[in-house]
mmCIF file of the N, C-alpha and C atoms, coordinates in Angstrom:
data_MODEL
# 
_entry.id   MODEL 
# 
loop_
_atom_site.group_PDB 
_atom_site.id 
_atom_site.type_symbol 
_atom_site.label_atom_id 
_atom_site.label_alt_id 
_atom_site.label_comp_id 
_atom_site.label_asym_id 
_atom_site.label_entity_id 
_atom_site.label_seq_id 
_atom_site.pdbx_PDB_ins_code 
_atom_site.Cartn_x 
_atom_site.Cartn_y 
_atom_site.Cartn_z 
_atom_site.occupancy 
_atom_site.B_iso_or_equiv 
_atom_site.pdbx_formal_charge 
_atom_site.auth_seq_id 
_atom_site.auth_comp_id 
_atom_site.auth_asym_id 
_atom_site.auth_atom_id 
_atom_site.pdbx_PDB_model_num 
ATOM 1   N N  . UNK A 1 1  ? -3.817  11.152  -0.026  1.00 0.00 ? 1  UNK A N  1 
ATOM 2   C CA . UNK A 1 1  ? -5.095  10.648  -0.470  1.00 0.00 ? 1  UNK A CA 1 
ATOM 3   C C  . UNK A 1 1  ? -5.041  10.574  -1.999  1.00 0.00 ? 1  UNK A C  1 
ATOM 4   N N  . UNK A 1 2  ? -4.879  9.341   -2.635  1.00 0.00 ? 2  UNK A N  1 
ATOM 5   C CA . UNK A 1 2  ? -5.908  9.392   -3.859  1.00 0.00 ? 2  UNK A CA 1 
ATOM 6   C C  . UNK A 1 2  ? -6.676  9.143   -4.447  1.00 0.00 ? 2  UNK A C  1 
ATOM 7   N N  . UNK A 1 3  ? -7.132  9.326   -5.466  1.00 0.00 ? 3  UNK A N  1 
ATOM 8   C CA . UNK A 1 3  ? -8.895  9.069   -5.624  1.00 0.00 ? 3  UNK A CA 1 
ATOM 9   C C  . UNK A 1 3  ? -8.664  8.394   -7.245  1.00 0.00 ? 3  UNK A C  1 
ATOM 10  N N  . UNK A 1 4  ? -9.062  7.876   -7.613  1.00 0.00 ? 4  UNK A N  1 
ATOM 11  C CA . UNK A 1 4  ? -9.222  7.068   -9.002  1.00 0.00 ? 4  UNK A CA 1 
ATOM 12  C C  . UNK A 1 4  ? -10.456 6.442   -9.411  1.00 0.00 ? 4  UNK A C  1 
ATOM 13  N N  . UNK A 1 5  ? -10.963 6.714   -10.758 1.00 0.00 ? 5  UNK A N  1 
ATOM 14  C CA . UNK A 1 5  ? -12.111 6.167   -10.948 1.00 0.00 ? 5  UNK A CA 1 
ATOM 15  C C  . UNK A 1 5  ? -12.548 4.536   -10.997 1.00 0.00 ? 5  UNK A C  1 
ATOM 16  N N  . UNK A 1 6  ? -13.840 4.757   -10.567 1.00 0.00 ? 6  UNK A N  1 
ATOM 17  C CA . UNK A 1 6  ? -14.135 3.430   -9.872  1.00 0.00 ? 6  UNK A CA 1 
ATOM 18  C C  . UNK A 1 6  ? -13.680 2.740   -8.740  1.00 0.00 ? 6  UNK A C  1 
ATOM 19  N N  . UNK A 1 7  ? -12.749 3.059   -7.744  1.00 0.00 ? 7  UNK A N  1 
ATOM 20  C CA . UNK A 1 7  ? -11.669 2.614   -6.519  1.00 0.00 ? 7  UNK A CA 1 
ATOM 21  C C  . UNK A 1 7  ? -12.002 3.652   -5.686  1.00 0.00 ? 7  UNK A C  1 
ATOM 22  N N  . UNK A 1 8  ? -12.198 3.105   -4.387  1.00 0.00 ? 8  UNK A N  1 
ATOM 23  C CA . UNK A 1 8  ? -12.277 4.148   -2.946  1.00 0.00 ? 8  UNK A CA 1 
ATOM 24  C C  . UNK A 1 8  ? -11.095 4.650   -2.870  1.00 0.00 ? 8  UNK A C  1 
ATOM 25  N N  . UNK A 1 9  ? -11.592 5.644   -2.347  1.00 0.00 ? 9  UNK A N  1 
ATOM 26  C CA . UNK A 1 9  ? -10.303 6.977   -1.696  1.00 0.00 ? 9  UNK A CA 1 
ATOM 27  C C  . UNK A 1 9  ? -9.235  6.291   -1.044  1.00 0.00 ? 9  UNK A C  1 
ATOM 28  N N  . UNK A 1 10 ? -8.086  5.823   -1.843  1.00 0.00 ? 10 UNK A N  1 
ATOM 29  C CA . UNK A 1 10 ? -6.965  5.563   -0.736  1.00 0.00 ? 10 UNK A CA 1 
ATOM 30  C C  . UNK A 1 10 ? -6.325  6.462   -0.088  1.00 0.00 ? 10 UNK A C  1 
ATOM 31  N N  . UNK A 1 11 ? -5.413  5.817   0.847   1.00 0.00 ? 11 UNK A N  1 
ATOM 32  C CA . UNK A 1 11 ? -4.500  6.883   1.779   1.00 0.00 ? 11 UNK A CA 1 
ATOM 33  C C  . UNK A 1 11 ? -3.507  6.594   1.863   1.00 0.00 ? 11 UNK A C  1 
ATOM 34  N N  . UNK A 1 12 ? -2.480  6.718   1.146   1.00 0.00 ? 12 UNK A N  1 
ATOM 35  C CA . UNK A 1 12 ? -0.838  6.536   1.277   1.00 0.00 ? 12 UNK A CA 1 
ATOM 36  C C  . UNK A 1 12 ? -0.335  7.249   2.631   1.00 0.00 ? 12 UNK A C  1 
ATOM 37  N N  . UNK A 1 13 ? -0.194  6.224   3.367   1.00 0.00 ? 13 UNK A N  1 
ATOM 38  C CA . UNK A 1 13 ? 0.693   7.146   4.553   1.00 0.00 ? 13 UNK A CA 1 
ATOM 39  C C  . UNK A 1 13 ? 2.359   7.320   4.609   1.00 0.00 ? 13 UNK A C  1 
ATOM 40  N N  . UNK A 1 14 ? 3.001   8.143   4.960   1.00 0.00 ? 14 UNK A N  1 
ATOM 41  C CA . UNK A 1 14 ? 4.185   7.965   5.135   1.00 0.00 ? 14 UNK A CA 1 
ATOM 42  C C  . UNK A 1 14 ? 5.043   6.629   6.101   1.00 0.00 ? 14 UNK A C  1 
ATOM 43  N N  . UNK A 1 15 ? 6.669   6.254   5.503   1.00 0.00 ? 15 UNK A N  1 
ATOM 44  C CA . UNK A 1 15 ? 6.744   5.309   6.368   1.00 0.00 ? 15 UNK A CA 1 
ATOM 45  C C  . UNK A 1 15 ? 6.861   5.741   7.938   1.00 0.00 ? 15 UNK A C  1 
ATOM 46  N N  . UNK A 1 16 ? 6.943   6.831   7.955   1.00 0.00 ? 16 UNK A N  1 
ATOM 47  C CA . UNK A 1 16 ? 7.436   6.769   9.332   1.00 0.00 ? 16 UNK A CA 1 
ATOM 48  C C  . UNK A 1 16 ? 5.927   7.094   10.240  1.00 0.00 ? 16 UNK A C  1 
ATOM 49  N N  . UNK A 1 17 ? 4.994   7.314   9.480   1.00 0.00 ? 17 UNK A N  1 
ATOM 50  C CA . UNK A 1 17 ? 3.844   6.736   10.246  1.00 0.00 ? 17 UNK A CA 1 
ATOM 51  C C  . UNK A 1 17 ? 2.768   5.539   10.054  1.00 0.00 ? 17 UNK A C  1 
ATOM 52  N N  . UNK A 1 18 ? 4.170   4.468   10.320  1.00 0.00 ? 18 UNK A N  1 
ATOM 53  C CA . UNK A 1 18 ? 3.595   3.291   9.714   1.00 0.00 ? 18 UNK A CA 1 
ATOM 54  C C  . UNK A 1 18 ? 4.462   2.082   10.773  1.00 0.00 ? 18 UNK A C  1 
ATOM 55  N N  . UNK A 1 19 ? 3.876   1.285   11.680  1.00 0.00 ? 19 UNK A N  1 
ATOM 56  C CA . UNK A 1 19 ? 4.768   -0.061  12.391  1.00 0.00 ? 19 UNK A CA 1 
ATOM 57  C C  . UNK A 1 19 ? 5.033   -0.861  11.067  1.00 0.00 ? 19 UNK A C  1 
ATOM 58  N N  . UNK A 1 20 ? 6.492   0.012   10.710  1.00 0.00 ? 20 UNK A N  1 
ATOM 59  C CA . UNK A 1 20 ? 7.168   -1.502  9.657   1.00 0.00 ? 20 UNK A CA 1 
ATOM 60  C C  . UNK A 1 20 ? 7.609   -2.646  9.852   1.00 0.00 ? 20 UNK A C  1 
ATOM 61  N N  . UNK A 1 21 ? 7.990   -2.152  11.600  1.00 0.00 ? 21 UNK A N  1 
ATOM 62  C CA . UNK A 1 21 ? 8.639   -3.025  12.212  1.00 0.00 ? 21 UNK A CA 1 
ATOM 63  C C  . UNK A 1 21 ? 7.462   -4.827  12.061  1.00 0.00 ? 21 UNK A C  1 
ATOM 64  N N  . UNK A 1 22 ? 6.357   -4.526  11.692  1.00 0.00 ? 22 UNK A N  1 
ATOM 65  C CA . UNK A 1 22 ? 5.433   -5.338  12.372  1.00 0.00 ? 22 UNK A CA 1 
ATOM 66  C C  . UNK A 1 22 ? 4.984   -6.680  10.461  1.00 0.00 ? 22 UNK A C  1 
ATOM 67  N N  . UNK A 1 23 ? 5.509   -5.396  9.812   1.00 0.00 ? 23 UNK A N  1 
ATOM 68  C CA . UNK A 1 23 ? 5.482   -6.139  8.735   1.00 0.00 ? 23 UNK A CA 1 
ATOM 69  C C  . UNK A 1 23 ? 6.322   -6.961  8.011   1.00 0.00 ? 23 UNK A C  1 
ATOM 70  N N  . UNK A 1 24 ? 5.936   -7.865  7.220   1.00 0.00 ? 24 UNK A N  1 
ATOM 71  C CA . UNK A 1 24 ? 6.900   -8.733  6.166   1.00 0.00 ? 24 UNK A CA 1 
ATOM 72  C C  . UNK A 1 24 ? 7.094   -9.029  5.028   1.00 0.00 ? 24 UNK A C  1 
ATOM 73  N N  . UNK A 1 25 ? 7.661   -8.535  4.210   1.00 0.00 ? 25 UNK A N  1 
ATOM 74  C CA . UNK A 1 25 ? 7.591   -8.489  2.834   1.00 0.00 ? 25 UNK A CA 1 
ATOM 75  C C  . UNK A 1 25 ? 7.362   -9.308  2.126   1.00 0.00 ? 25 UNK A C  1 
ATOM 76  N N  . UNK A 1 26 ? 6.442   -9.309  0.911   1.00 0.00 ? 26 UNK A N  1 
ATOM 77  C CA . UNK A 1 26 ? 5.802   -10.562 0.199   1.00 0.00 ? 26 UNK A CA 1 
ATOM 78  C C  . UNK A 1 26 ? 6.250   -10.428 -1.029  1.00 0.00 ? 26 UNK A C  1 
ATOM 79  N N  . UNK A 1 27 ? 6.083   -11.578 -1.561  1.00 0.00 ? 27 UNK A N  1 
ATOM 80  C CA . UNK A 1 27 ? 6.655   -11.667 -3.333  1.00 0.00 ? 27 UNK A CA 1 
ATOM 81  C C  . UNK A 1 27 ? 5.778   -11.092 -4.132  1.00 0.00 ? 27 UNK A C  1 
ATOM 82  N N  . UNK A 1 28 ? 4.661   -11.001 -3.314  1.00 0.00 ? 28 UNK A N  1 
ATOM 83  C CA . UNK A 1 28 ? 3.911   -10.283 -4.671  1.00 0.00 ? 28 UNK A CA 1 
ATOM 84  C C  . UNK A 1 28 ? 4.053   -8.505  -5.248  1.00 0.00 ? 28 UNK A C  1 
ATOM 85  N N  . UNK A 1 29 ? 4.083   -8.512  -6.340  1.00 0.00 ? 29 UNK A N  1 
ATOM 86  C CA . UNK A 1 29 ? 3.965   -7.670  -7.286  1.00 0.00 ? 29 UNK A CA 1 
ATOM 87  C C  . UNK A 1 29 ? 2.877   -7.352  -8.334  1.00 0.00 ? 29 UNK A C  1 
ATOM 88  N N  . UNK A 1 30 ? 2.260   -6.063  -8.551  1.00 0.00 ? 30 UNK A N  1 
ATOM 89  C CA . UNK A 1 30 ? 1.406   -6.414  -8.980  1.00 0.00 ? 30 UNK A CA 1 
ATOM 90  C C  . UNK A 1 30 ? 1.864   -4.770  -10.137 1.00 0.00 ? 30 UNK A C  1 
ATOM 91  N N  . UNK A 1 31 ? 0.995   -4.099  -11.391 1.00 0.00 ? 31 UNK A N  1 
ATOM 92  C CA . UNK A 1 31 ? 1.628   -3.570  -11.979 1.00 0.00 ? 31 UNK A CA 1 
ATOM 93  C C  . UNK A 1 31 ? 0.246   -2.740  -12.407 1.00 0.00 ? 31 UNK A C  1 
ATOM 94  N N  . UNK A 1 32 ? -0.180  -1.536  -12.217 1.00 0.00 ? 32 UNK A N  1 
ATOM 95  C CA . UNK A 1 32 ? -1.050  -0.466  -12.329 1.00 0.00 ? 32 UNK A CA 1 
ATOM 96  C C  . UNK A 1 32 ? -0.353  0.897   -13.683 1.00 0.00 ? 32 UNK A C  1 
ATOM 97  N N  . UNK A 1 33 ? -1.170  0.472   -14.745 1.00 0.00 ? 33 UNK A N  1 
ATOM 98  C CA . UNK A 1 33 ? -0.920  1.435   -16.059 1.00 0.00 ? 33 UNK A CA 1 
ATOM 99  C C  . UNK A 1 33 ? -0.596  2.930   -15.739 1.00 0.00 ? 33 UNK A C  1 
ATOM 100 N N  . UNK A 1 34 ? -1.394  3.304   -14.322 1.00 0.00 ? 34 UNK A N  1 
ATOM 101 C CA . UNK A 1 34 ? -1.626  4.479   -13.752 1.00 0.00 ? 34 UNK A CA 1 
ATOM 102 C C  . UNK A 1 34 ? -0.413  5.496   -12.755 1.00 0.00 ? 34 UNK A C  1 
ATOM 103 N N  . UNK A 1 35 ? 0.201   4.123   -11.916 1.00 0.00 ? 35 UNK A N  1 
ATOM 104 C CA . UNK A 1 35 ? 0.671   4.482   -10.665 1.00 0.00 ? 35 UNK A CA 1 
ATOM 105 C C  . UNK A 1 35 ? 2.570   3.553   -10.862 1.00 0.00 ? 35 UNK A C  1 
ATOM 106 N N  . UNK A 1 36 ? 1.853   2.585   -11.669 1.00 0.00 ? 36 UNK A N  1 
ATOM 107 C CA . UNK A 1 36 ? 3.291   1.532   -11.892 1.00 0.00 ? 36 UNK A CA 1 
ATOM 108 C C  . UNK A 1 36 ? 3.548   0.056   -11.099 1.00 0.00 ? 36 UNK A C  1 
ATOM 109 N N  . UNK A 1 37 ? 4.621   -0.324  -10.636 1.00 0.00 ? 37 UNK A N  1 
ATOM 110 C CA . UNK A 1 37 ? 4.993   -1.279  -10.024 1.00 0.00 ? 37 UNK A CA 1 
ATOM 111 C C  . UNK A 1 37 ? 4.749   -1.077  -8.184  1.00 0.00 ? 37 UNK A C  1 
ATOM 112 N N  . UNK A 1 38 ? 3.996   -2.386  -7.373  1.00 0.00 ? 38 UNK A N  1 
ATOM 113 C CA . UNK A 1 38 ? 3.669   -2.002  -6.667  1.00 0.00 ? 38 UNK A CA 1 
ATOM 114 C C  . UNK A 1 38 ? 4.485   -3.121  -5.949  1.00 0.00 ? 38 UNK A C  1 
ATOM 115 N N  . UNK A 1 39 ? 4.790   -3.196  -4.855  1.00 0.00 ? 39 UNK A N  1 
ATOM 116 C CA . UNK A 1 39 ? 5.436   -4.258  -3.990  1.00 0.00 ? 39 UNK A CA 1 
ATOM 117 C C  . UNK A 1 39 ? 4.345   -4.158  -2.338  1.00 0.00 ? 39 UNK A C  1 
ATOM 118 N N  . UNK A 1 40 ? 4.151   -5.425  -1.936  1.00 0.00 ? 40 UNK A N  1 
ATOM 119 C CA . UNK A 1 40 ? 3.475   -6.164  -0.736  1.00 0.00 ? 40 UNK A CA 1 
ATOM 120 C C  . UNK A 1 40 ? 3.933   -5.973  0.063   1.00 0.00 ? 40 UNK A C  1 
ATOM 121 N N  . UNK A 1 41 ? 3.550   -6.290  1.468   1.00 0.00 ? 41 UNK A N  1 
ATOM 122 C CA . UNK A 1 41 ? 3.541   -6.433  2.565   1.00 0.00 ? 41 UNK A CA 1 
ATOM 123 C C  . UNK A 1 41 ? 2.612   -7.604  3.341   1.00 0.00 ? 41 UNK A C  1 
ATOM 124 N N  . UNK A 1 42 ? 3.279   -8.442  4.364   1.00 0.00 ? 42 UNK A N  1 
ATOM 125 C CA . UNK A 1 42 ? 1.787   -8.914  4.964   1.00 0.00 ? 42 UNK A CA 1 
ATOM 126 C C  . UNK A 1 42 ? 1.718   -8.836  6.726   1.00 0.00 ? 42 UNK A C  1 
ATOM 127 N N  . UNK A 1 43 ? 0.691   -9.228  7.539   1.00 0.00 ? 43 UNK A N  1 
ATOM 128 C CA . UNK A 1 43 ? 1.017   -8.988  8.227   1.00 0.00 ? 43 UNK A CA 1 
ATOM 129 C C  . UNK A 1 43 ? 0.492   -10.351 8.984   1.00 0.00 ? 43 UNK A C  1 
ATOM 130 N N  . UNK A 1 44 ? 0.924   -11.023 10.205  1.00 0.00 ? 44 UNK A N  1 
ATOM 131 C CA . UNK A 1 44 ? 0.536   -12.188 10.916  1.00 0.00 ? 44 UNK A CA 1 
ATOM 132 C C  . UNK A 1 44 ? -1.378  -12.548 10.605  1.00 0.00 ? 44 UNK A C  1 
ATOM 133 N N  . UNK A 1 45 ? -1.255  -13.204 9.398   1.00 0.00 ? 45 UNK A N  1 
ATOM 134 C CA . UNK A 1 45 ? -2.879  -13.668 9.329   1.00 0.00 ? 45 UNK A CA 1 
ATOM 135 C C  . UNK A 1 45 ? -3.377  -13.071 8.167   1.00 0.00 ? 45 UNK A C  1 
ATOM 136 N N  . UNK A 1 46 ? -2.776  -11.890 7.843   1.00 0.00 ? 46 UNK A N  1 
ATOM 137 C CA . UNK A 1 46 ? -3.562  -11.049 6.717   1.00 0.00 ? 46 UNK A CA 1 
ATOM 138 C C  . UNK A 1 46 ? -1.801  -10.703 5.431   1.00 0.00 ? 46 UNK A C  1 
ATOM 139 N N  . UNK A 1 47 ? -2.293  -12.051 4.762   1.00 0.00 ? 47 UNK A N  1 
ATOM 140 C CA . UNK A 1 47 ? -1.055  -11.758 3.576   1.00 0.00 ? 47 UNK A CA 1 
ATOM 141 C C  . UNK A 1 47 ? -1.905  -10.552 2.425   1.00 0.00 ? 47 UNK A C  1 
ATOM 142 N N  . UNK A 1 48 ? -0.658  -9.979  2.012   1.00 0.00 ? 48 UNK A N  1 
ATOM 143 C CA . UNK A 1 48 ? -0.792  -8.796  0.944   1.00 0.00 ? 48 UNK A CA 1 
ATOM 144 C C  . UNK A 1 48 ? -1.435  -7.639  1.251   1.00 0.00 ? 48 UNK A C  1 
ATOM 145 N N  . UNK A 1 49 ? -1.388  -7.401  2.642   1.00 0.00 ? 49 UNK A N  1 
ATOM 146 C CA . UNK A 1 49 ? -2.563  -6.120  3.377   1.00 0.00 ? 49 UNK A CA 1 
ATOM 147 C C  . UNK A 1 49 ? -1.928  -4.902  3.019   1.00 0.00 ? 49 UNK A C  1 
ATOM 148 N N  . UNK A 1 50 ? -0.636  -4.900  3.048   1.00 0.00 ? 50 UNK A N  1 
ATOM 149 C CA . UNK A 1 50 ? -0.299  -3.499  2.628   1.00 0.00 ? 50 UNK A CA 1 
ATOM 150 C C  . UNK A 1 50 ? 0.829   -3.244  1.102   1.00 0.00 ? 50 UNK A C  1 
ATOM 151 N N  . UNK A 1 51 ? 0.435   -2.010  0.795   1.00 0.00 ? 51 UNK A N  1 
ATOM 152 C CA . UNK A 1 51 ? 1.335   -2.372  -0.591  1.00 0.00 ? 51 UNK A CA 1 
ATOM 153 C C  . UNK A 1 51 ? 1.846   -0.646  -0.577  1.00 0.00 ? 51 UNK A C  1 
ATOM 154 N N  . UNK A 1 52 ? 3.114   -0.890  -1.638  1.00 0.00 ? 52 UNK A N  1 
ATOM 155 C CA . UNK A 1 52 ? 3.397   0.716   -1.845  1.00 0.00 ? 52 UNK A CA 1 
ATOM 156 C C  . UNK A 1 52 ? 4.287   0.704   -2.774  1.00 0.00 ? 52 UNK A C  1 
ATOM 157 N N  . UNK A 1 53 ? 4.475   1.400   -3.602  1.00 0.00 ? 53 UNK A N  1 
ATOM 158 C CA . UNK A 1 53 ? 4.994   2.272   -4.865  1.00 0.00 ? 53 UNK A CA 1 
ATOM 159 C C  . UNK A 1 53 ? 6.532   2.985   -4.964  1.00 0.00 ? 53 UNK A C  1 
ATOM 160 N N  . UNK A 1 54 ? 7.462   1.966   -4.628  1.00 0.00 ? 54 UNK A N  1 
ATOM 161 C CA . UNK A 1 54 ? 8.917   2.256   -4.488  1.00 0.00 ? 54 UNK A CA 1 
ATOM 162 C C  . UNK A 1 54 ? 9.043   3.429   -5.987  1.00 0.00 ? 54 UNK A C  1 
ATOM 163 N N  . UNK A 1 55 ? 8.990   2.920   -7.047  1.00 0.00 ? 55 UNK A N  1 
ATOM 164 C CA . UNK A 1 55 ? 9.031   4.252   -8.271  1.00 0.00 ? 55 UNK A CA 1 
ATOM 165 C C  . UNK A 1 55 ? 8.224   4.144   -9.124  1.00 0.00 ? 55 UNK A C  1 
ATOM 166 N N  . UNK A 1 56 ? 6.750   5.267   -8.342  1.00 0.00 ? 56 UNK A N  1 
ATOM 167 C CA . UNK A 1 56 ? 5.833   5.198   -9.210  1.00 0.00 ? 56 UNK A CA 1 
ATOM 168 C C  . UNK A 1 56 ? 5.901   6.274   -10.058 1.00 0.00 ? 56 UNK A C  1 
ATOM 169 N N  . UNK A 1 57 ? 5.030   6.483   -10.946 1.00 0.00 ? 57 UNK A N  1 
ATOM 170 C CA . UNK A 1 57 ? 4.735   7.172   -12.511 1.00 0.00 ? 57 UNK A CA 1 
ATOM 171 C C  . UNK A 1 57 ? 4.873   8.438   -11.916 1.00 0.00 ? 57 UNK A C  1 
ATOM 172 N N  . UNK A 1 58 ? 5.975   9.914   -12.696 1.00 0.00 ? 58 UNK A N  1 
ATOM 173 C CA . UNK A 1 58 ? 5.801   10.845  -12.259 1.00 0.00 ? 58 UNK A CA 1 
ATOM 174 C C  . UNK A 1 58 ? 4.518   11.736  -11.984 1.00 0.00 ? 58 UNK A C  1 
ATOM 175 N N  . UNK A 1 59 ? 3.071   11.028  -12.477 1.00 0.00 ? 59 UNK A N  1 
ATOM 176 C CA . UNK A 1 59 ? 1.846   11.910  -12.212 1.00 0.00 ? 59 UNK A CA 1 
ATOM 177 C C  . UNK A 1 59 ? 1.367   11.182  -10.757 1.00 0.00 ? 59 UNK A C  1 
ATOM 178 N N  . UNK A 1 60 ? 2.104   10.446  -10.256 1.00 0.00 ? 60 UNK A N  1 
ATOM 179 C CA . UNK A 1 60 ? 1.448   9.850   -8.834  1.00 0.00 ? 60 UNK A CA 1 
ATOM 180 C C  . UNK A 1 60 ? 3.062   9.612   -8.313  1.00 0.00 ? 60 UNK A C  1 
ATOM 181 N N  . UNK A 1 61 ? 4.039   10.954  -8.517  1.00 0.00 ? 61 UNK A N  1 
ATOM 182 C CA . UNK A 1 61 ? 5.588   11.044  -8.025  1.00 0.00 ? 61 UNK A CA 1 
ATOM 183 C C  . UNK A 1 61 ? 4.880   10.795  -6.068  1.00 0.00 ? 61 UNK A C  1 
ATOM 184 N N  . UNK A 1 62 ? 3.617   12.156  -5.425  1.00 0.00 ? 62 UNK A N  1 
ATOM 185 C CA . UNK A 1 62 ? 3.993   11.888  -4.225  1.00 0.00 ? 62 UNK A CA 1 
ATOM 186 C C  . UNK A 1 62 ? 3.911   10.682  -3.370  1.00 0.00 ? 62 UNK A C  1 
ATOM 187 N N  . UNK A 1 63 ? 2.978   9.782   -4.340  1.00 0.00 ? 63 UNK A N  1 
ATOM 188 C CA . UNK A 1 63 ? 2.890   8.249   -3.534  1.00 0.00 ? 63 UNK A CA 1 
ATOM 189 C C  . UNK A 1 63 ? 4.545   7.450   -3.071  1.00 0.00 ? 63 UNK A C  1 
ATOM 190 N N  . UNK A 1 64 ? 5.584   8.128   -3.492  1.00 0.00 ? 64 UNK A N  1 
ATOM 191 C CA . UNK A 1 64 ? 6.887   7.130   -3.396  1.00 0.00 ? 64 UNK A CA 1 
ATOM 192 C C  . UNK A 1 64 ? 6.987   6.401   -2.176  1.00 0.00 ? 64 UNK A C  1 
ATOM 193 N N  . UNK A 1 65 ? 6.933   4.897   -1.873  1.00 0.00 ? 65 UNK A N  1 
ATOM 194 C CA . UNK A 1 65 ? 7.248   4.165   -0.397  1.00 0.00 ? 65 UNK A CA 1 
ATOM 195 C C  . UNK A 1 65 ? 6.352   4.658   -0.034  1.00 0.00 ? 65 UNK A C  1 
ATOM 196 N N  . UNK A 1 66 ? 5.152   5.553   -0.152  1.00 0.00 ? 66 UNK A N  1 
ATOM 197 C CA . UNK A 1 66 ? 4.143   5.511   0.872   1.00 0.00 ? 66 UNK A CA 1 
ATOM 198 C C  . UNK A 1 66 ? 3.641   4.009   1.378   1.00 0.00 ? 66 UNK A C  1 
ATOM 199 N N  . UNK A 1 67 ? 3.422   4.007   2.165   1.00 0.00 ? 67 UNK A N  1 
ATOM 200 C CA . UNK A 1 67 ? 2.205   2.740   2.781   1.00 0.00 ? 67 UNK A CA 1 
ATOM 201 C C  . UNK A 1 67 ? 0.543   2.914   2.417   1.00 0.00 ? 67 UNK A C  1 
ATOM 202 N N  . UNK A 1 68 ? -0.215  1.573   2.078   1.00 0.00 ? 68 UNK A N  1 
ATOM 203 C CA . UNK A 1 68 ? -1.778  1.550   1.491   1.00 0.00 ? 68 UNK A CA 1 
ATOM 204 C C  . UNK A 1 68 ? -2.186  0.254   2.248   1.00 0.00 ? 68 UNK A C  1 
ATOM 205 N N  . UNK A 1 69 ? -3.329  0.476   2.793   1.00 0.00 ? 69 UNK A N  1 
ATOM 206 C CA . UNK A 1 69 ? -4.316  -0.867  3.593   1.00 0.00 ? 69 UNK A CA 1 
ATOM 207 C C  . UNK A 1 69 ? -5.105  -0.921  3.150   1.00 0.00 ? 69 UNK A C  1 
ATOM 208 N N  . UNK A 1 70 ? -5.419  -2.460  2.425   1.00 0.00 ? 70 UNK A N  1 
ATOM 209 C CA . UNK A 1 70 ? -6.669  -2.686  2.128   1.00 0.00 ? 70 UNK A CA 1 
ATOM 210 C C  . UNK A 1 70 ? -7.532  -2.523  3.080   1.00 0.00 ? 70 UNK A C  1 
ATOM 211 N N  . UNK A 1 71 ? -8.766  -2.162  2.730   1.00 0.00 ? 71 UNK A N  1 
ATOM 212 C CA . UNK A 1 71 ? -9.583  -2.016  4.340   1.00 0.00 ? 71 UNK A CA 1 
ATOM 213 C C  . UNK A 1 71 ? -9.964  -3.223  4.837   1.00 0.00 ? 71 UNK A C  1 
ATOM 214 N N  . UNK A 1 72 ? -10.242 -3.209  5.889   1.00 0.00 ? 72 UNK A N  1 
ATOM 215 C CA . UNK A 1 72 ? -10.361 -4.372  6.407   1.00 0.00 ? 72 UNK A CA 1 
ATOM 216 C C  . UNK A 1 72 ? -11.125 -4.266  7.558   1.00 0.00 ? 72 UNK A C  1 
ATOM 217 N N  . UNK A 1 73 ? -11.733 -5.147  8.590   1.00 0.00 ? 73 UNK A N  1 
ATOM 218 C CA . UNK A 1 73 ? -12.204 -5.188  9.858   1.00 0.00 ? 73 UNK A CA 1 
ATOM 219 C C  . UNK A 1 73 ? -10.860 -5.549  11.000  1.00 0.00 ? 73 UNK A C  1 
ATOM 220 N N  . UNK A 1 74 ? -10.998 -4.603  11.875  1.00 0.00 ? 74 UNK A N  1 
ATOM 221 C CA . UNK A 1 74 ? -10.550 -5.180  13.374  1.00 0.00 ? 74 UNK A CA 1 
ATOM 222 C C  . UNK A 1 74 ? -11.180 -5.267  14.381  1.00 0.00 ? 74 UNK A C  1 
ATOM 223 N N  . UNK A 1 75 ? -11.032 -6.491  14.845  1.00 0.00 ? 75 UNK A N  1 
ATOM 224 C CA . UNK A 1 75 ? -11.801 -6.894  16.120  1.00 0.00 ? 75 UNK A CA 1 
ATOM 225 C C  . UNK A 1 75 ? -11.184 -6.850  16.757  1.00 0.00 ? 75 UNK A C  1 
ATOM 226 N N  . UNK A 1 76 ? -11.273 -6.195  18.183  1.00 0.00 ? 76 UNK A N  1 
ATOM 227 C CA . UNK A 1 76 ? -10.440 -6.445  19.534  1.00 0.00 ? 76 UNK A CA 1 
ATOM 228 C C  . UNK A 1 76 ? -11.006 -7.457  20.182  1.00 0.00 ? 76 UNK A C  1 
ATOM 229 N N  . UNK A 1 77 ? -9.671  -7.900  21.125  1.00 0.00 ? 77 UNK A N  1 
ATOM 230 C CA . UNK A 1 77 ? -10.184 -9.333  21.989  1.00 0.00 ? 77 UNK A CA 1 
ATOM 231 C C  . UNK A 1 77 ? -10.481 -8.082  23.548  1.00 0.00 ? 77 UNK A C  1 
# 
């Protein structure tokens, strides 16, 4: 979990509790003063939904490869 001002409580999960299998890696990059270089994910319908922190800033060391979801709605059929 981290918390940053002004931004909801994220939740970095680990990969291995994460279907990577389900994801696809995107070009985007995006670059946080705080945390560092971030790399994408998307998933069928929802580009850039997940992102994570291959080598972030040693004050946010435990985020490394964690997984992050924007929140979002799911509807079941």
């Amino acid at each position: 979990m981290l918390r940053e001002t002004g931004c909801p409580v994220r939740y970095y999960l680990p990969p291995e509790d994460v279907r990577t299998d389900l994801l696809s890696p995107s070009g985007t990059r995006t670059h946080c003063p705080f945390k560092g270089d971030a790399s994408y994910w998307s998933l069928p319908g929802a580009a850039d939904l997940v992102w994570a922190y291959p080598e972030p800033k040693d004050e946010v060391a435990a985020i490394k490869d964690h997984f992050c979801f924007y929140d979002t709605e799911a509807v079941a059929d």
